[in-house]
N, C-alpha and C positions, 0 to 999 in steps of 0.2 A: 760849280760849288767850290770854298774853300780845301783849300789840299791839306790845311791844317785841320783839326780835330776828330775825333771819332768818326768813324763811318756808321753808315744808316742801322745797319744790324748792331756794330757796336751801342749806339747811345738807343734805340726801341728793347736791347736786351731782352729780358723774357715775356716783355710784353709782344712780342711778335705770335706766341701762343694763342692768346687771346684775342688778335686781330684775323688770325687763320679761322678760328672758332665763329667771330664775327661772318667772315667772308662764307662759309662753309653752309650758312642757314640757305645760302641758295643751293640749289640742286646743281647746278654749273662747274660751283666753286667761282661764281664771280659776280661779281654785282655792278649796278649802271646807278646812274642816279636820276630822276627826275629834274625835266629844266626848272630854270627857275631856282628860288630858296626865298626866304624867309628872312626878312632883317628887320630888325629890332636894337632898342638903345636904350640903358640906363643910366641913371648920373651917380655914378660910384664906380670903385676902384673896378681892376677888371679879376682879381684872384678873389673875387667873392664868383664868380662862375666858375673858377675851376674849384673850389671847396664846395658850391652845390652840387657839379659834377660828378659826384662818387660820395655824396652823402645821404646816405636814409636813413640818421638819423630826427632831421627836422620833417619826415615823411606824413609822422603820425598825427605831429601836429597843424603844420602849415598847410599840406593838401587834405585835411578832412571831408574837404568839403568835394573831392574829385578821383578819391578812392575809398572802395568796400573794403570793408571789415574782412576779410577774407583775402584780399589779394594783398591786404596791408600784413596779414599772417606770415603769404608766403615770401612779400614781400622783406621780411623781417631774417628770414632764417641764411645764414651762408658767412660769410669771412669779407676780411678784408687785406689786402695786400702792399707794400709799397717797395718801391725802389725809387729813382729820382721822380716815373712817371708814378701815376695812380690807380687803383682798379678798387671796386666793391664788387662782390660774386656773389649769386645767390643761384638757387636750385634753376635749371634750363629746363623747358621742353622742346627741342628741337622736332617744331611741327608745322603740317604745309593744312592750309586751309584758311579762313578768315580772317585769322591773328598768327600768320606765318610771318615766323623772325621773332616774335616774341612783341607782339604788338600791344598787350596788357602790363600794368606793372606787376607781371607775377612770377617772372622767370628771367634768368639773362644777366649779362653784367655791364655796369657802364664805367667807360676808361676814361682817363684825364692822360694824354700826350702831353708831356711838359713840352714848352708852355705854354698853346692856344688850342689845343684841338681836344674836344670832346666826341668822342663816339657810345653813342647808347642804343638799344632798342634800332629805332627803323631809319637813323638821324647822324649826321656829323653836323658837329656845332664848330664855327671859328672863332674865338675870342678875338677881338679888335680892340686892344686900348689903343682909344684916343688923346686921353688925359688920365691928370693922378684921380680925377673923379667923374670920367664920364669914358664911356665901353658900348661898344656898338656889337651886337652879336649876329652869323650871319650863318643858316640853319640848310644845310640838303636835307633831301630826301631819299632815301635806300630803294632804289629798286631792282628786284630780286629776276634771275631769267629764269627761263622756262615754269612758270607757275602760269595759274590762271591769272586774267587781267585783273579781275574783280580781286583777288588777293592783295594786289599793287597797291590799286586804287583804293582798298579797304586802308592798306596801311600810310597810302600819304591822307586817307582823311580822319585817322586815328590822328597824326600827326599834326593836323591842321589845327584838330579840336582843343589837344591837349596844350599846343607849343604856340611858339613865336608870340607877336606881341597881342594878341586877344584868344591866346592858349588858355583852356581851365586850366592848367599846371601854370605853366607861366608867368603870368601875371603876378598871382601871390609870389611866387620867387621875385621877380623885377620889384616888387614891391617891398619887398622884405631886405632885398639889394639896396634901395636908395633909404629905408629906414637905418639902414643900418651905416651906411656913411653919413648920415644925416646926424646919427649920435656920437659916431663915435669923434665927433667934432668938440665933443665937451671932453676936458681936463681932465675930469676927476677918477680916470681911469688913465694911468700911463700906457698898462701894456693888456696886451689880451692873451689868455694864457689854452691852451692846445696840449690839457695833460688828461686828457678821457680815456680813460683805460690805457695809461701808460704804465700802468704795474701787471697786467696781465697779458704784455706783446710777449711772443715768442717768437724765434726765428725756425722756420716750416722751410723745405728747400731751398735754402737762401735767401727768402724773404722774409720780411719782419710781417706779422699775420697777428690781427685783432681781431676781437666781434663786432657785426654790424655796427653797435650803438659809438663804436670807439673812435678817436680822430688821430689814429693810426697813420693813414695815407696824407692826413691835413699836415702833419708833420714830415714827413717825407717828402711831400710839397716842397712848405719853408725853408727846409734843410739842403735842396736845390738850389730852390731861389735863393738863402746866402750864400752858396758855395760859387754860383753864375755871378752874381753882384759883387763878390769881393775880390774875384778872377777875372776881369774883364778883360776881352782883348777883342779890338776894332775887326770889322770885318771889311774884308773888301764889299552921202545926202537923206535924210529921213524920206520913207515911202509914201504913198498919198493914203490919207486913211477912206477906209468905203462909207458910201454912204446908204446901206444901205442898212445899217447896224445903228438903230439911234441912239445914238450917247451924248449926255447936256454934260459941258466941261465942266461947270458948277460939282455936279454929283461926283466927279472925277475927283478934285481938287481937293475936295471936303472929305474923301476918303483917303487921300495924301498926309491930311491934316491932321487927320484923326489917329492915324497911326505913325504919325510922330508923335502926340502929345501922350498916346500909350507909353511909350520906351522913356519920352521924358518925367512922366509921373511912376515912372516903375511899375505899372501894370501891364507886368510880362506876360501874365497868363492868358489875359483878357485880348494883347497883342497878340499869340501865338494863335489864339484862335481867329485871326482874319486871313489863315493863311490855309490852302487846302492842304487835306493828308498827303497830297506826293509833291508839296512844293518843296523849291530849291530857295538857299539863300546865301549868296555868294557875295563874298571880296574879294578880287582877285590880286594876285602880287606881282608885280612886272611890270604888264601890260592892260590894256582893258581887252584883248584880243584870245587873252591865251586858251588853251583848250585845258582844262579842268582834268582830264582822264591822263594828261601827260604832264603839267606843270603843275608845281605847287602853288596853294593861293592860302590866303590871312585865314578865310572861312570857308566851308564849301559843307551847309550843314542841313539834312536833311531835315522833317517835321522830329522825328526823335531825337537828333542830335541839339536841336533848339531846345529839348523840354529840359536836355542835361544839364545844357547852359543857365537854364531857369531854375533849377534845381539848386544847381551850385550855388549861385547869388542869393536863393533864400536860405541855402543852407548854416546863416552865421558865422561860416567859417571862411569865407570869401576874403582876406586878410586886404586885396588890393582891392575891396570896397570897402573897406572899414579905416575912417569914413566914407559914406557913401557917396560919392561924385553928383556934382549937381548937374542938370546937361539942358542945352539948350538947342532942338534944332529948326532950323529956318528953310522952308519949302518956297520955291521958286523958281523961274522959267518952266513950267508943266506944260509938254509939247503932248498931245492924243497920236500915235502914230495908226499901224493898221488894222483892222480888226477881222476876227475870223467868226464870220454868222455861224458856222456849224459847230464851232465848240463855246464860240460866247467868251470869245475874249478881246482884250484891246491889248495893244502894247503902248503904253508910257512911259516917259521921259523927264526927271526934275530934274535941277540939280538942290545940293542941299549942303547948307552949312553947319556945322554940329561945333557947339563950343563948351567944352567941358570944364567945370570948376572943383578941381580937386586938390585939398591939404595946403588952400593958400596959392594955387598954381592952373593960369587959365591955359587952356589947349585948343586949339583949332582944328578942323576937319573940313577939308571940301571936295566935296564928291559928286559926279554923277551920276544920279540914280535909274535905273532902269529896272522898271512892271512889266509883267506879265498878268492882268486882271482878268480874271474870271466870275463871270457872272451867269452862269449854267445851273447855280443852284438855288437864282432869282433874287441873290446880292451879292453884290462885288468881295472879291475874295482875293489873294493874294498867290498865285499859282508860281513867279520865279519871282526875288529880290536878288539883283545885282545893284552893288555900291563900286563904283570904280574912284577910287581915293584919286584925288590929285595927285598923293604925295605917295602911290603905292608902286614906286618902282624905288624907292629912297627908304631911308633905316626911321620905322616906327615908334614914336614912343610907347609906355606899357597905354593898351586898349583893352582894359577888364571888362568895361561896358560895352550890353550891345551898340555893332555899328549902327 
């Protein structure tokens, strides 16, 4: 490390309070993380993630579609802080159980580390500008010790659903990211002005402290950021299938088909039901190997967690489909692997290309797919969906739509 400037305590300042607070929700006093993480990219500046980072107030609007009326309440109540870094605070319950650490948006506070590091909820985010308009964002996951497993695993798939780049949260953010460099490319606006509840800051123990709605911390930000820019100084084999299960590939195929053209004509409901009550449906991040209960993956989302994702996309409010994405996917190579007489299933294998037309901007997708089909209830059903992305060890673009 440089032997010039502030040391670690010095320039974290009182924000070190609230990362003990952070660390504290384990029972330990220590936290580990899940391998793996979650990358994602948008094409815009990269201080629009650290101003969404500690902002609720675009909460009510932009996530309607992915928060209740009720957590949006509590979600609303508390302060806001700034010194170089950032913080917004709202009311905590430090509690162990399903949503231990604070796994709902209803408690807790999320930091902006000037300049790349967000910490919120169950999550450290690393900001990565690449350019003055393209930012690659790369997400862990908090794992907490001595708690139950199912706790962990509850909270990296809270985190899977809402975040990274086919998060219900997400998205609309990346989306509202790239609209927003996309405008502010026109003239007719010089400057963009950051005066929201600038007549009612007061300074609370040292710090300047506003209400939720205000851009208090968005200023404190800036006011960094010139004082670092105007200061510079250089630094130093598939299995044999049996035969004794008879399955006509034709009927295989045609159920491949059939449920892509569900997701590309938007009948998500009509899709959700070829799939049994305890299936699984995964994308995994990394590798196509990884084990689910330890690494983070894109999706990893139960029959319920699929109805939310349905939910959300008819909810209107879905901002990163509007417009709605036109999607094309293409089924081929469908290998039959082995089958099991006693429960009546096959495993299959496609691969498959998905090419999306969204806002003037085509996107590509190639994956391979692997079934688990079930046909115990005397039609083929869908008991696991794994998609292993080509491209899912590399920084994602926004995926609002399902895979």
């Amino acid at each position: 490390m440089s032997e010039e400037g502030p040391t670690l305590p010095e320039y974290l300042g009182g924000i070190t309070k609230f990362l003990d607070a952070y660390v504290a929700t384990s029972p330990t006093g220590k936290i580990e993380l899940f391998e793996g993480m979650q990358k994602c990219a948008y094409n815009g500046n990269w201080k629009y993630q650290l101003e969404n980072g500690v902002d609720p107030y675009h909460v009510g609007s932009l996530h309607a579609s992915a928060v209740t009326p009720e957590a949006m309440h509590i979600y609303r109540q508390g302060n806001r802080l700034r010194d170089g870094h950032r913080r917004s605070w709202r009311h905590r319950s430090y509690r162990l159980g399903a949503n231990a650490g604070g796994c709902e948006p209803s408690g807790g506070f999320n930091l902006v580390i000037f300049p790349n590091l967000v910490v919120l909820r169950s999550q450290i985010r690393t900001v990565r500008p690449i350019a003055v308009n393209r930012t690659e964002i790369y997400t862990n996951v908090v794992k907490l010790q001595n708690v139950p497993d199912e706790v962990n695993i509850r909270r990296m798939r809270d985190q899977e659903f809402e975040f990274g780049a086919a998060g219900t949260f997400f998205t609309d953010d990346i989306e509202i990211f790239e609209r927003t460099q996309e405008g502010l490319q026109s003239g007719a606006v010089e400057w963009l002005v950051f005066s929201r509840g600038l007549d009612r800051e007061v300074m609370k123990n040292g710090y300047m402290t506003g209400n939720m709605s205000d851009e208090t911390q968005h200023r404190g930000m800036y006011q960094n950021w010139k004082r670092l820019m105007t200061n510079y100084t250089r630094l130093p084999c598939p299995r044999r299938r049996s035969e004794t299960m008879q399955v006509e590939r034709p009927e295989i195929e045609d159920f491949l088909y059939r449920e892509a053209r569900l997701l590309d004509t938007r009948k998500f409901e009509e899709w959700a039901g070829l799939f049994t009550d305890d299936a699984i449906y995964w994308v995994p991040a990394g590798r196509d190997d990884i084990d689910p209960t330890r690494h983070v993956s894109v999706i990893h989302d139960d029959k319920a967690a699929m109805a939310k994702r349905i939910k959300r996309l008819r909810s209107g409010f879905a901002y990163a489909q509007d417009p709605q994405s036109r999607v094309h996917r293409l089924i081929s190579n469908v290998e039959l692997g082995a089958t099991d007489d006693e429960k009546q299933t096959i495993e299959v294998t496609c691969v498959m290309l998905l090419i999306e037309l969204a806002r003037h901007r085509q996107t590509f997708h190639s994956a391979r797919c692997e079934f688990t089909l079930d046909r115990s209830s005397g039609s083929w059903r869908v008991r696991r969906k794994k998609v292993n992305l080509l491209r899912n060890g590399e920084v994602l673009e926004n995926t609002p739509y399902l895979i």
